[in-house]
C-alpha positions as CSV (number, residue, x, y, z in Angstrom):
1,X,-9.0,9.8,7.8
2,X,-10.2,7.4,10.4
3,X,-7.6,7.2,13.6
4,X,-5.6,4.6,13.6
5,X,-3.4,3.2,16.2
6,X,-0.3,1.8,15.8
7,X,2.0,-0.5,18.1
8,X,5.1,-0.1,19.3
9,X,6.7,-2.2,16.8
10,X,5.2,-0.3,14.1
11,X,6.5,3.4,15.2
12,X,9.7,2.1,15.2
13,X,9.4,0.9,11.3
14,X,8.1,4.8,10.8
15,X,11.1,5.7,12.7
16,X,13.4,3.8,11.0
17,X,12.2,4.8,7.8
18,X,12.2,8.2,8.4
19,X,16.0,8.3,9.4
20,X,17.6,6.5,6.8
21,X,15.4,8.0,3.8
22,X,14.1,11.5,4.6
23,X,10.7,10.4,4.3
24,X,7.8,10.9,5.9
25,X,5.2,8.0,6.7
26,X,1.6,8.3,7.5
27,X,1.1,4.9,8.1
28,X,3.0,1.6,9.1
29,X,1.2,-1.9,8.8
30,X,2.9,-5.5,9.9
31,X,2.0,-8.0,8.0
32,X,3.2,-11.1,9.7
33,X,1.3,-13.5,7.5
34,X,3.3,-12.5,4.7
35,X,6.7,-11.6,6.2
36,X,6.1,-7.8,5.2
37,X,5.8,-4.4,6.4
38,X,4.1,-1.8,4.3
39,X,4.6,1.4,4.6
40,X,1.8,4.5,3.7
41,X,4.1,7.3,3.1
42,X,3.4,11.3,2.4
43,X,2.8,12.0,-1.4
44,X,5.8,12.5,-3.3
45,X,8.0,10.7,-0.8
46,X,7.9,6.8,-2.2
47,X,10.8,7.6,-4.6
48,X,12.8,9.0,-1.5
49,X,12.0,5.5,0.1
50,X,12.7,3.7,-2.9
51,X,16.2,5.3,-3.1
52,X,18.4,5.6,-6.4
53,X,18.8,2.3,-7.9
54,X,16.3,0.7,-5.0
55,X,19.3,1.5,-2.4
56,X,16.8,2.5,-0.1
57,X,14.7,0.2,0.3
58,X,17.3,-3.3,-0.2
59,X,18.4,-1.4,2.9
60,X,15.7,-1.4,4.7
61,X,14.4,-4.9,3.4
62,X,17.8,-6.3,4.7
63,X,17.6,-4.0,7.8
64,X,14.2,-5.8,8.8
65,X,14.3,-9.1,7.2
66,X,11.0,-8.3,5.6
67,X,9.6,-7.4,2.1
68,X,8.7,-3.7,2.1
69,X,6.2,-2.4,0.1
70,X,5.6,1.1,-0.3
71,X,2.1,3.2,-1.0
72,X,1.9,7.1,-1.4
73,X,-1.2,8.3,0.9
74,X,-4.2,10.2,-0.8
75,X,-7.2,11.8,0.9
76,X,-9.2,10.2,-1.9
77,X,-10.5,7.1,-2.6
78,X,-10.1,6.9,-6.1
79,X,-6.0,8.6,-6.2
80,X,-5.6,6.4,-3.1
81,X,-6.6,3.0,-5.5
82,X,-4.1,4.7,-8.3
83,X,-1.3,4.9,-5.8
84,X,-2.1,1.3,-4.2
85,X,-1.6,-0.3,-7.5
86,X,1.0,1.7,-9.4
87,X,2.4,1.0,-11.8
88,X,-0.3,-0.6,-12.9
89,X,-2.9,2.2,-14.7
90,X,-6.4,2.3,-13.4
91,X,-9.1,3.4,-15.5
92,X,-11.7,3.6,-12.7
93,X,-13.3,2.1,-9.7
94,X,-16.8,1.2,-8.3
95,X,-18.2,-0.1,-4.8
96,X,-21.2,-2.0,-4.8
97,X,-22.7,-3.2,-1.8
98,X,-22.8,-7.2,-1.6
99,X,-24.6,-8.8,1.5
100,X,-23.8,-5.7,3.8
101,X,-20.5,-5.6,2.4
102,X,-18.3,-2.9,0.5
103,X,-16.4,-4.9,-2.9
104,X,-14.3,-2.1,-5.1
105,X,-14.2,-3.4,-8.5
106,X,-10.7,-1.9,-10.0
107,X,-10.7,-1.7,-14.0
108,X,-7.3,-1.5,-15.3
109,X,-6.1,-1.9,-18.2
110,X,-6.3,-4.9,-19.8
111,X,-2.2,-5.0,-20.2
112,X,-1.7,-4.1,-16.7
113,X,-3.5,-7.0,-15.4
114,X,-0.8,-8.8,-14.1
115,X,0.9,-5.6,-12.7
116,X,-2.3,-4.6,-10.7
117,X,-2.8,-8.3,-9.4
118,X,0.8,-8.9,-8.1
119,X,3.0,-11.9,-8.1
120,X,0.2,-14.4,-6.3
121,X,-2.0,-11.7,-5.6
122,X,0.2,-9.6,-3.6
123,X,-0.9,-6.2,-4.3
124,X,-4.5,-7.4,-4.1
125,X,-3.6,-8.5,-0.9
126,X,-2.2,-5.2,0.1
127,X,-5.3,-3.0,-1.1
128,X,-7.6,-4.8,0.8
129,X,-5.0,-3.9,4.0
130,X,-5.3,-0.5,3.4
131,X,-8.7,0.1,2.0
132,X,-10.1,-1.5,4.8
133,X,-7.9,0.3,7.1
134,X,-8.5,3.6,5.4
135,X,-11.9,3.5,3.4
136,X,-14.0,0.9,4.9
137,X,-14.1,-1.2,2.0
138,X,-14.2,-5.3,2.7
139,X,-13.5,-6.6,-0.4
140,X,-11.4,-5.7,-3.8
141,X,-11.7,-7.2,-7.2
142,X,-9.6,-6.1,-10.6
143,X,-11.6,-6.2,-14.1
């Protein structure tokens, strides 16, 4: 896992998560740009985040005045891409090198297309975040 250094603002997110839900985050990233703070939590612990009925997170979402979005961490590339765009189903990935530059194409299937894009690209939007951050890849495409 490559080090990565977090501000002020951001252990205090992780902090705040981690009292309210029980959960354990890996990973905090502010994304101003889109009003949102995503969170790269231990495996098993998004549903603890999430909360019964989304209690959780409405909480934390009012709490912070931000959308939260919520990724389970994986060593892997490949389970990390599944977790990124759950609930969406991914039925494989492959990096080709463009102009000294890492793309992932992400095949899904074909009726989870609109689930692994997001609501104006969101998720995209987030998987390049965190593959960047935590695989080195520049770019991400869905097929």
């Amino acid at each position: 896992m490559p080090e990565i250094k977090l501000t002020v603002e951001e252990m205090r997110y992780i902090s705040l998560l981690q009292d309210l839900t029980g959960a354990i985050a890996r990973d905090c990233v502010v994304d101003n740009e889109n009003n949102r703070i995503i969170f790269v939590v231990r495996p098993g612990d998004a549903g603890r985040v999430i909360g019964r009925r989304g209690s959780n997170i409405n909480r934390l979402r009012q709490l912070f005045n931000k959308e939260i979005e919520v990724v389970e961490y994986a060593e892997d590339l490949e389970n990390f891409v599944k977790n990124v765009f759950a609930p969406a189903r991914v039925l494989g990935i492959r990096i080709v090198k463009r102009n000294n530059q890492r793309v992932l194409y992400v095949t899904v299937d074909p009726a989870d297309k609109g689930k692994a894009i997001g609501k104006g690209g969101k998720k995209v939007a987030v998987a390049r975040i965190l593959l960047k951050r935590y695989f080195n890849i520049d770019d991400v495409r869905i097929k």
